[in-house]
DOTIKE-170585 format. One line per 2 residues: number of its first residue (from 1); their letters; for each residue x, y, z of C-alpha. Coordinates in steps of 0.25 Angstrom, whole numbers, plus 5000, padded with zeros to 4 digits. Layout:
N
NUM) a) X:Y:Z | ...
This chain:
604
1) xx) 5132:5009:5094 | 5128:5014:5108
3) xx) 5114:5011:5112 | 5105:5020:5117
5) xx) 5102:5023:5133 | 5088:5021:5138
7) xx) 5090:5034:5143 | 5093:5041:5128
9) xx) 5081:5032:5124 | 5072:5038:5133
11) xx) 5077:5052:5131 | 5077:5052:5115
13) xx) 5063:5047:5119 | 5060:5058:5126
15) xx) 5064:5067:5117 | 5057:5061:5105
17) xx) 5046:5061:5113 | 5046:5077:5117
19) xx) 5049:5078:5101 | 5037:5072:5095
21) xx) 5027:5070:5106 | 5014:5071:5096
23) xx) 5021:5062:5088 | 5024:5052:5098
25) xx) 5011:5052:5103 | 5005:5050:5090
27) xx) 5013:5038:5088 | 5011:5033:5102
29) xx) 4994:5034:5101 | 4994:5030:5086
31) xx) 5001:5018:5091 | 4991:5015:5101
33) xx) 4979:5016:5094 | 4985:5008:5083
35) xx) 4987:4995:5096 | 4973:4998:5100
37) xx) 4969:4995:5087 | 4979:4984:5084
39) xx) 4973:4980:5096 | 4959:4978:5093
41) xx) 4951:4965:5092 | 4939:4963:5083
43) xx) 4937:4969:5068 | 4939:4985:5063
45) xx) 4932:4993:5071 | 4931:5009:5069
47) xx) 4942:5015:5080 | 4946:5031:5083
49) xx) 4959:5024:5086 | 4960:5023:5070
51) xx) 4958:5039:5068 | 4971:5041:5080
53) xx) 4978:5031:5073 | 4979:5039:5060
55) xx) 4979:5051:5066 | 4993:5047:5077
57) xx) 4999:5042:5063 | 4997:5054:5056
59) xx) 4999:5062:5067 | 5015:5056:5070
61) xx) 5023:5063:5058 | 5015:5075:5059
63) xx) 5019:5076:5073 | 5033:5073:5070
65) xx) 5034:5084:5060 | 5030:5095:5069
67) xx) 5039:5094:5081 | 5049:5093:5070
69) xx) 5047:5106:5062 | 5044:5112:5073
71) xx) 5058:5111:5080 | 5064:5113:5067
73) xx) 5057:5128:5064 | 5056:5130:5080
75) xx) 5042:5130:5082 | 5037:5136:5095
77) xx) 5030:5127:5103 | 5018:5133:5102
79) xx) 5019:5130:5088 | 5021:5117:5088
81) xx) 5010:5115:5099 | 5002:5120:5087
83) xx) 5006:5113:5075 | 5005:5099:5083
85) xx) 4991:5104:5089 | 4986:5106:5074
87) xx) 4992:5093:5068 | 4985:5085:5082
89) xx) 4973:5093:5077 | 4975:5089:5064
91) xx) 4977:5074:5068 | 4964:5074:5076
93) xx) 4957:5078:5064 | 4963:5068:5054
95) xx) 4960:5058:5065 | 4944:5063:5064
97) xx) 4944:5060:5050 | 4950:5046:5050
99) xx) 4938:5035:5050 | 4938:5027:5064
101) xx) 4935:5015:5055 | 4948:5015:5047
103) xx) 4948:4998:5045 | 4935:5000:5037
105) xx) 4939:5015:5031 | 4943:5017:5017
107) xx) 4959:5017:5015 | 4958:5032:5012
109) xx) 4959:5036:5028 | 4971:5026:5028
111) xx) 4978:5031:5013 | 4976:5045:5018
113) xx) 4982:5043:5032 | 4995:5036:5024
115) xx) 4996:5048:5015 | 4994:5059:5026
117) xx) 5003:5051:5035 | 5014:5051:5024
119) xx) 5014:5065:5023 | 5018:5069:5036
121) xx) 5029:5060:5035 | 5035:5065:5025
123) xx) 5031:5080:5032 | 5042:5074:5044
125) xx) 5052:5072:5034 | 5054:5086:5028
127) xx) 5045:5097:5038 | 5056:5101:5045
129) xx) 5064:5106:5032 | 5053:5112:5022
131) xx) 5060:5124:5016 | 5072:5124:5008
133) xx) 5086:5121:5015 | 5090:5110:5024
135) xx) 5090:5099:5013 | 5102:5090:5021
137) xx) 5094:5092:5035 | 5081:5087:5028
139) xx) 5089:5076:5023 | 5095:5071:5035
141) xx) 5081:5072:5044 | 5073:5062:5034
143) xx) 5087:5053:5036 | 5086:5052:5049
145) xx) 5072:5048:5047 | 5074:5039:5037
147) xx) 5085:5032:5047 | 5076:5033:5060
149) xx) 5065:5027:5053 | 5072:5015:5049
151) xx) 5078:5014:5061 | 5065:5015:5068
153) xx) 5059:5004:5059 | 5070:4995:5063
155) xx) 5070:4997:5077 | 5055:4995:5076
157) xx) 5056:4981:5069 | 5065:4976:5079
159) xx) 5059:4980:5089 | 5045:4975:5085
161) xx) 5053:4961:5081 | 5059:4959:5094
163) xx) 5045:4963:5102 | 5037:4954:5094
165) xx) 5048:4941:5097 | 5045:4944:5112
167) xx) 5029:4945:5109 | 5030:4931:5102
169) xx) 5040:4926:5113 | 5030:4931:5123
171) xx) 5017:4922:5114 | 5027:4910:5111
173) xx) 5035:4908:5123 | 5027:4913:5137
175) xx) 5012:4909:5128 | 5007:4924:5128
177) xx) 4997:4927:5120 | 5003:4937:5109
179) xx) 4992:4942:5099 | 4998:4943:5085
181) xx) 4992:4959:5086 | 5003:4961:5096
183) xx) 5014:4962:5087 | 5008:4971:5078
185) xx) 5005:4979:5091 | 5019:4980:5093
187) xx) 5023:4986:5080 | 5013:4996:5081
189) xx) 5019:4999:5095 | 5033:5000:5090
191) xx) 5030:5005:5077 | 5020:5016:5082
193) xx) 5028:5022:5095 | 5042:5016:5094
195) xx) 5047:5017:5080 | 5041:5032:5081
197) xx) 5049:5035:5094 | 5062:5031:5089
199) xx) 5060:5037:5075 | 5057:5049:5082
201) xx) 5070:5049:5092 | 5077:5049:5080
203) xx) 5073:5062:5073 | 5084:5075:5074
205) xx) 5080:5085:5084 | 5090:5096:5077
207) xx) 5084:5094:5063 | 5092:5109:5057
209) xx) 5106:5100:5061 | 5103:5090:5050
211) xx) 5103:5100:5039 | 5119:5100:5042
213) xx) 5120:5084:5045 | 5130:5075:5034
215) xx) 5124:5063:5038 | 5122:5053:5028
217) xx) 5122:5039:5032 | 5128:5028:5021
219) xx) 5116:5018:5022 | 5107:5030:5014
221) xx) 5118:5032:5001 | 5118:5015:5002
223) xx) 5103:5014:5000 | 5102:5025:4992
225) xx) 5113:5023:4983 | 5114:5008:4981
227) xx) 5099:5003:4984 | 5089:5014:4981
229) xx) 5097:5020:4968 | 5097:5006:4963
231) xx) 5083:5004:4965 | 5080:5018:4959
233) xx) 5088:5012:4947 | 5081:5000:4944
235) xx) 5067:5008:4945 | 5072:5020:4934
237) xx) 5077:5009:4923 | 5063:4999:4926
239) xx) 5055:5011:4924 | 5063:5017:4911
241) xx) 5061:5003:4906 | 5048:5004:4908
243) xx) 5047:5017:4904 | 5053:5015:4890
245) xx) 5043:5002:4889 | 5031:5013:4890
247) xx) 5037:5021:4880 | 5040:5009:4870
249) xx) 5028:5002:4872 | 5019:5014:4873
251) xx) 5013:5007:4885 | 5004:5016:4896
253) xx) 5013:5013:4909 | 5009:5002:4921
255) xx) 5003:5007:4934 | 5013:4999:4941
257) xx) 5025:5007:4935 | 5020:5019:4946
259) xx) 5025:5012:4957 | 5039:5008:4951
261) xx) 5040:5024:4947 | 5037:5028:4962
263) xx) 5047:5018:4967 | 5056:5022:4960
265) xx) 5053:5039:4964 | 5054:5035:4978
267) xx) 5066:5026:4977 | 5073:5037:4969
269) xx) 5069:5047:4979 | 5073:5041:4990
271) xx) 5086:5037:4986 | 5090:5052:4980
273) xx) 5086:5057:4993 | 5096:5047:5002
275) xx) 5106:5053:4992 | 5103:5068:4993
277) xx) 5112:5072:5004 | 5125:5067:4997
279) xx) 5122:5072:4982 | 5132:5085:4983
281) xx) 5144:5074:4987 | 5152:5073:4976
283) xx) 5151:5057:4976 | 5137:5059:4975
285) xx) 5134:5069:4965 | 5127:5057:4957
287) xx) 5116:5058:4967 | 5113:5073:4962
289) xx) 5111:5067:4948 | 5103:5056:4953
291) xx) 5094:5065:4960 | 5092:5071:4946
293) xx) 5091:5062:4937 | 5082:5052:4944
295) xx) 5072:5065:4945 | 5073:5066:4930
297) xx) 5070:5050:4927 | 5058:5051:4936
299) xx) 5052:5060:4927 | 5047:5049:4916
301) xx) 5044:5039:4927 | 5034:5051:4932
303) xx) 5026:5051:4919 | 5027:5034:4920
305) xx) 5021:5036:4933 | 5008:5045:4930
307) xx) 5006:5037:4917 | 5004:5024:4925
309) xx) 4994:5031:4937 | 4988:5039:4925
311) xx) 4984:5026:4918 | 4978:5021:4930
313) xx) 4971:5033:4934 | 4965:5035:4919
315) xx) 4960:5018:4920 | 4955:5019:4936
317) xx) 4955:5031:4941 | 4963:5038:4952
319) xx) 4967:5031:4964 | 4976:5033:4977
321) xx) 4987:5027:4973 | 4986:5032:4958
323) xx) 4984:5047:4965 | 4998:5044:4972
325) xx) 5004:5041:4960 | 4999:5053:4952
327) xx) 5003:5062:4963 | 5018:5055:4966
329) xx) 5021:5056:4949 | 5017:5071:4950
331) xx) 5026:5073:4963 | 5038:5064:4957
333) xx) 5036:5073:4945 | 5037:5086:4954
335) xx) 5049:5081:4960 | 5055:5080:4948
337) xx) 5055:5093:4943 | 5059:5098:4958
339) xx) 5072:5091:4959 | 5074:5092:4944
341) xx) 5072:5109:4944 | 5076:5112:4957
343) xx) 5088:5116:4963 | 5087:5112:4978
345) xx) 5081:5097:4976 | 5080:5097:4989
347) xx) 5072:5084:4994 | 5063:5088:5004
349) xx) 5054:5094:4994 | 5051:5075:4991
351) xx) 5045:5073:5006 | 5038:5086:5006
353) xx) 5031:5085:4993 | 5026:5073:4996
355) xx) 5020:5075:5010 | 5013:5088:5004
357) xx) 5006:5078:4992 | 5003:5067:5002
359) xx) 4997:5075:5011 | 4989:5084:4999
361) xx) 4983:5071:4993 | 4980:5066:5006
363) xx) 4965:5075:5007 | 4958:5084:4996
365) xx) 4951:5083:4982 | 4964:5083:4978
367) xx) 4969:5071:4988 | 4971:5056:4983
369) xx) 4959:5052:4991 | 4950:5059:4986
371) xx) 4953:5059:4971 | 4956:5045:4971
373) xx) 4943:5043:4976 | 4934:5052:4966
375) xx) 4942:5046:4955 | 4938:5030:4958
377) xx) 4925:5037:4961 | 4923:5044:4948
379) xx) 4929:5031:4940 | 4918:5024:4948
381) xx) 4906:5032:4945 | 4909:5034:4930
383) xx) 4911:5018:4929 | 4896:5016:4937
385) xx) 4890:5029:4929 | 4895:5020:4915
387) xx) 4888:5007:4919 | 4876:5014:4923
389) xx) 4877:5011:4938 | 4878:5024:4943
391) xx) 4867:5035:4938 | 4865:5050:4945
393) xx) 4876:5044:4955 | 4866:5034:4961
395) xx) 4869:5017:4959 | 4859:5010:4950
397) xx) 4859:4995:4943 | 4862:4994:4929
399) xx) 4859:4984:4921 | 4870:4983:4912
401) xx) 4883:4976:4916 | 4894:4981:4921
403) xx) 4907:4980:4913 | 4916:4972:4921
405) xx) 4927:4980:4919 | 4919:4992:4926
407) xx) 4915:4983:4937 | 4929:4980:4941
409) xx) 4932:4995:4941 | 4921:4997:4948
411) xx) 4922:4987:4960 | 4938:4991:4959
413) xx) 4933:5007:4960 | 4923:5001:4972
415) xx) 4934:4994:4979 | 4942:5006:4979
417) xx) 4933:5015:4986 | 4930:5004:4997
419) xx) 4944:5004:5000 | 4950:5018:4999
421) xx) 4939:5028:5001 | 4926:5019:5005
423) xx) 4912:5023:4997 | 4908:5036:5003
425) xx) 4908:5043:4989 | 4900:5033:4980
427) xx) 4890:5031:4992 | 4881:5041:4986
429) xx) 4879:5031:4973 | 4873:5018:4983
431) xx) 4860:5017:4990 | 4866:5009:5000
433) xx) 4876:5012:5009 | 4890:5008:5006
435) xx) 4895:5008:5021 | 4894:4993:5028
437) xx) 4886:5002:5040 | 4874:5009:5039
439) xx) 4881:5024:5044 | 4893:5021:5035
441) xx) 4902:5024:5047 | 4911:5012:5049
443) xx) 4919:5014:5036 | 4915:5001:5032
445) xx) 4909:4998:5017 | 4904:4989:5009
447) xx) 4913:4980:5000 | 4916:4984:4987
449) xx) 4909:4971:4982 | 4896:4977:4988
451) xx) 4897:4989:4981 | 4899:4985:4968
453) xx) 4885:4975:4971 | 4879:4989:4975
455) xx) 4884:4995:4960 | 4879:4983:4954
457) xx) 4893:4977:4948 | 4901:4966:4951
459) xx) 4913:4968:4960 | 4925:4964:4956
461) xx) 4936:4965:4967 | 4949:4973:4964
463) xx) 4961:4963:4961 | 4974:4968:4969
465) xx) 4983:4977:4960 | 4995:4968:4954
467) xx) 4999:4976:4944 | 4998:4975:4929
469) xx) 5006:4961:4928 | 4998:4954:4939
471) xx) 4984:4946:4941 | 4977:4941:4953
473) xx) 4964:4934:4956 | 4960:4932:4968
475) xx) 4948:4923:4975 | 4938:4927:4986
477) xx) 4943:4923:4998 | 4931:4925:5006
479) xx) 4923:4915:4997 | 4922:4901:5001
481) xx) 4925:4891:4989 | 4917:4877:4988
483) xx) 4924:4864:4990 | 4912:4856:4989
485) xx) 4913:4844:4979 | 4927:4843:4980
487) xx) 4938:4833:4992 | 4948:4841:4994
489) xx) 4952:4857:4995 | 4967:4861:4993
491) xx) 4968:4873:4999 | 4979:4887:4994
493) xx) 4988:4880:4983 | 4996:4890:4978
495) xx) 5001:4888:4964 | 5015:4897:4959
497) xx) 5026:4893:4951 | 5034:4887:4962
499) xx) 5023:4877:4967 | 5012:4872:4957
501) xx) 5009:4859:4961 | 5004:4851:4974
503) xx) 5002:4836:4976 | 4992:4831:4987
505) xx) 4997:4816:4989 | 4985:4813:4998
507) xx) 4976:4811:4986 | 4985:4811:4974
509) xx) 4980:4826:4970 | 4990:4835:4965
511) xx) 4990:4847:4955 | 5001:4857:4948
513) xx) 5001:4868:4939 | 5008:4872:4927
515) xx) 5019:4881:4927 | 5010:4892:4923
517) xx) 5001:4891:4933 | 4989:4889:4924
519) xx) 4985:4875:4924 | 4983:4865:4938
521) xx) 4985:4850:4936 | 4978:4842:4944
523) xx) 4981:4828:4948 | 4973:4817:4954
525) xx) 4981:4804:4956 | 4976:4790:4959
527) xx) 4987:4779:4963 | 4999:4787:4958
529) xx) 4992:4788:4945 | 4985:4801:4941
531) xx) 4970:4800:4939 | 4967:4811:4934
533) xx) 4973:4826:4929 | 4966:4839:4927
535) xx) 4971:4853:4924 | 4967:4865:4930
537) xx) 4969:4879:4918 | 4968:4891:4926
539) xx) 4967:4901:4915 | 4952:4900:4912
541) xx) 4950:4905:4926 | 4961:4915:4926
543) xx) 4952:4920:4913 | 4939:4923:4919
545) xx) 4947:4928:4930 | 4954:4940:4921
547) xx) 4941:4941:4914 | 4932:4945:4927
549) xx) 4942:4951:4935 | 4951:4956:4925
551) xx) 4966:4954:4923 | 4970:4961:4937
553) xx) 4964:4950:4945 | 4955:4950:4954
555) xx) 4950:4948:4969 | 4940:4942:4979
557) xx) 4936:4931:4966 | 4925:4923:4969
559) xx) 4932:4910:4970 | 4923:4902:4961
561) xx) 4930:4909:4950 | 4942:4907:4955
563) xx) 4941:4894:4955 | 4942:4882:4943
565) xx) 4938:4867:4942 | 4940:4855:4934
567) xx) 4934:4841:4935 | 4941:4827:4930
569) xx) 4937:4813:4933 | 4944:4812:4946
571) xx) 4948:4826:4950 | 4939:4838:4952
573) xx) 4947:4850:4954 | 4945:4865:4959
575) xx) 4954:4876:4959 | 4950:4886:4968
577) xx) 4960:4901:4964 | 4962:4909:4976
579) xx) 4972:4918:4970 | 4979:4919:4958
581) xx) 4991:4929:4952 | 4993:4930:4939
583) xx) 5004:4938:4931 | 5003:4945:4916
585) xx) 5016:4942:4909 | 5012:4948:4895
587) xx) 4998:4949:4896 | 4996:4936:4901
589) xx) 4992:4932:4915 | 4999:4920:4922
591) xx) 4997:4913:4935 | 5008:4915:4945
593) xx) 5001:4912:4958 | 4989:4906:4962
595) xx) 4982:4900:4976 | 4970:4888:4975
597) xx) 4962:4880:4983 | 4962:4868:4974
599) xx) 4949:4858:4977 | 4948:4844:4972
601) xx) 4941:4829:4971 | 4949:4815:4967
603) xx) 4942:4803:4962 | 4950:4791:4964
């Protein structure tokens, strides 16, 4: 393979350059604002930098589009001069409504900014060919890049591996100081100017010659054919099995079934489409019939799919992600019909569709943000309205007891909002302010656990979702635990099947656990003789855990409840849980991990 001259470099360069200047430039300054910030001592801290940030990230496929169609439908260059002027515009704008603070904002600036980006990708990979013909030239465009893509990723990765050896030979051999935020630095450098570069470079200036290009490389038929189809395979018979259980069993399908049902659409998807340009070859008429069938198989893993989100919509409301799934099951089920009824079946209409629904969602009453939120909201004023907390829209105490179960929905409802969308709509209930400062323009606001004490109900904090099959309990890891009255302190002992057991020849202590991880033994040894024995039954606590914080687990426990003792005549034992995972295997939790600080006194 014949290497490139300097001089080609430079000139490809230059051309790319000439191409997508907006682009490139976006690129460039996004990259610098992002090392100023990388760059910056101290904590968080509100910045304009943030708001150019989002906007040069938004702003790079958009800018890249347009140059694009415009050669393609031979814009004038007045013309373009204006589209770009109104998409700059358009930028500036975005940019204004992004808060500086973005550390401390609610994740719906950065959720939105995803979705919006998202969009306009998929608006570079189809723009130049809406409207019916060149199904072959669209085909090949998104090829090419697909293949430059990896190859940028590649040449980033290498490049960034061999630049970080030379920092580290710079820190370790000649003693420079090399900061540990210098390597991250320099992925940002190559990833946000270099790897656009040289993507860039590699895009087709003559994009009508594509329409009458053959080209099919070997590798995509490989990875379509004997590693995708597979894969596409072993998802269709898991989820007809799964399928004829619901049926049999009359069961209400599991959340976690959505996901196996989307990866198993976008794995389909992808492969049929690798396999499109070669379905008239006579050897590969099967792929016609793939293309079909696997449109008509999808159609009961669609009702699966809304079944599953509809139970969790109908038990807690709408979120983000359930809004995604809703809307993904509706568009999967359009797709269906289309290449079902349709005659052309022409793939362009996949990206398309989707950037019109990500970028539709993105604002609006009818957008994910904003229903989501009204939703959690409306589940979170009925619950305060039916324990009597909330009268004519204003907080007052109760004097009857909140369920528990409605607490924990509550804080789980409370905990949402401070993440995703911050308190601005349920501030009208408090007399006090829910922002940590006084003009509420920081971003910054009150822990959940501090709202919950304004509501007058006890917080419980939201256990991380495991799915249906899984348990964890967690200790708060900013509490201090006593070690007073006893000599010694064992520190992280983690306990799994593999290693249940430690000896501690200093002082003949040593303890190991059953094979079900439920009881601890603890040894106390005196001249090669054992002194004294005592067991350790974890279920009890495990009990009251499930009890308080219900079967899903739960978070930030204080550790005095975590945490179990037994006394003998020579041996006082505490064992402190920092973390323990738990399994339901037929309705029944078992241990499969745990970590302790395990304290202890000896009396010889």
């Amino acid at each position: 393979m014949k290497l490139p001259s300097l001089q080609k470099i430079v000139q490809d360069s230059r051309r790319t350059f000439s191409r997508f200047p907006l682009a490139l430039a976006c690129g460039l300054l996004g990259t610098a604002a992002a090392l100023i910030l990388t760059d910056r001592e101290g904590p968080d801290r509100a910045s304009v930098l943030y708001n150019a940030l989002f906007a040069f990230t938004l702003g790079f496929p958009l800018l890249v589009t347009i140059p694009l169609v415009a050669k393609k439908w031979s814009w004038s260059n007045l013309q373009l001069f204006g589209v770009q002027a109104i998409s700059v515009f358009a930028l500036v704008i975005y940019a204004a409504s992004i808060p500086s603070d973005i550390p401390h904002a609610p994740l719906v600036h950065l959720y939105r900014h995803l979705l919006l980006t998202l969009g306009l990708i998929l608006l570079v990979l189809f723009a130049n060919y809406i409207g019916s013909g060149q199904q072959n030239g669209f085909w090949q465009f998104n090829k090419t890049l697909f293949f430059r893509l990896l190859t940028a990723a590649l040449f980033a990765i290498v490049l960034f591996l061999g630049l970080s050896i030379a920092l580290a030979a710079m820190d370790k051999l000649f003693g420079m100081d090399v900061p540990g935020k210098r390597y991250g630095e320099l992925w940002i450098a190559i990833l946000g100017f270099f790897a656009p570069l040289f993507f860039l470079s590699g895009i087709p200036e003559d994009l009508d010659d594509l329409d009458t290009s053959d080209d099919y490389p070997k590798g995509l038929r490989v990875l379509a054919q004997f590693i995708l189809a597979p894969l596409v395979i072993v998802y269709l018979v898991i989820l007809y099995a799964y399928i004829a259980k619901i049926i049999s069993q009359w069961s209400w399908p599991q959340g976690w079934v959505s996901r196996l049902v989307l990866s198993f659409s976008a794995t389909g998807i992808f492969s049929l489409a690798l396999l499109y340009p070669i379905r008239e070859q006579i050897e590969n008429r099967w792929v016609k019939s793939a293309i079909r069938w696997f449109w008509i198989v999808i159609i009961p893993m669609i009702i699966v799919l809304l079944l599953a989100i509809w139970q969790r919509i109908s038990d807690y409301g709408i979120t983000e992600s359930r809004y995604i799934g809703v809307v993904l099951a509706a568009w999967l089920a359009v797709m269906a019909l289309y290449f079902n009824l349709s005659k052309t079946k022409g793939l362009k209409i996949i990206p398309a569709s989707l950037c019109l629904l990500a970028l539709a969602i993105s604002f609006g009453p009818w957008g994910i943000f904003h229903v989501s939120e009204q939703s959690q909201i409306k589940r979170l004023q009925e619950m305060l309205i039916s324990n009597k907390l909330l009268v004519n829209n204003r907080l007052i105490s109760s004097s009857d007891t909140v369920r528990t179960d409605d607490s924990r929905q509550i804080s789980s409802i409370i905990t949402y909002l401070y993440d995703t969308h911050g308190y601005s709509q349920i501030q009208q209930w408090f007399n006090q302010s829910l922002a940590i400062d006084s003009a509420g323009t920081s971003g910054m606001r009150k822990e959940p656990e501090e709202v919950a004490k304004l509501i007058g109900i006890k917080y419980y904090a939201t256990p991380r979702n495991l799915g249906d099959s899984w348990a964890e309990f967690a200790s708060d890891r900013r509490r201090a635990v006593a070690i007073a009255g006893f000599q010694h302190l064992i520190l992280d002992q983690y306990i799994r099947p593999d290693e249940r057991g430690q000896k501690f020849a200093a002082d003949g202590f040593s303890y190991i656990v059953d094979t079900s991880l439920w009881v601890m033994t603890f040894v106390n040894m005196t001249d090669s003789a054992v002194a004294e024995s005592l067991e350790v039954n974890l279920h009890p606590l495990i009990d009251t855990l499930i009890a308080e914080y219900g079967p899903g687990g739960g978070e930030d426990i204080p550790p005095p409840k975590m945490s179990i003792s037994v006394i003998g005549a020579t041996l006082k034992i505490e064992v402190c849980l920092k973390r323990i995972h738990l399994q339901r295997k037929n309705d029944v939790l078992t241990p499969t991990f745990y970590s302790a600080d395990i304290l202890y006194s000896t009396e010889k």
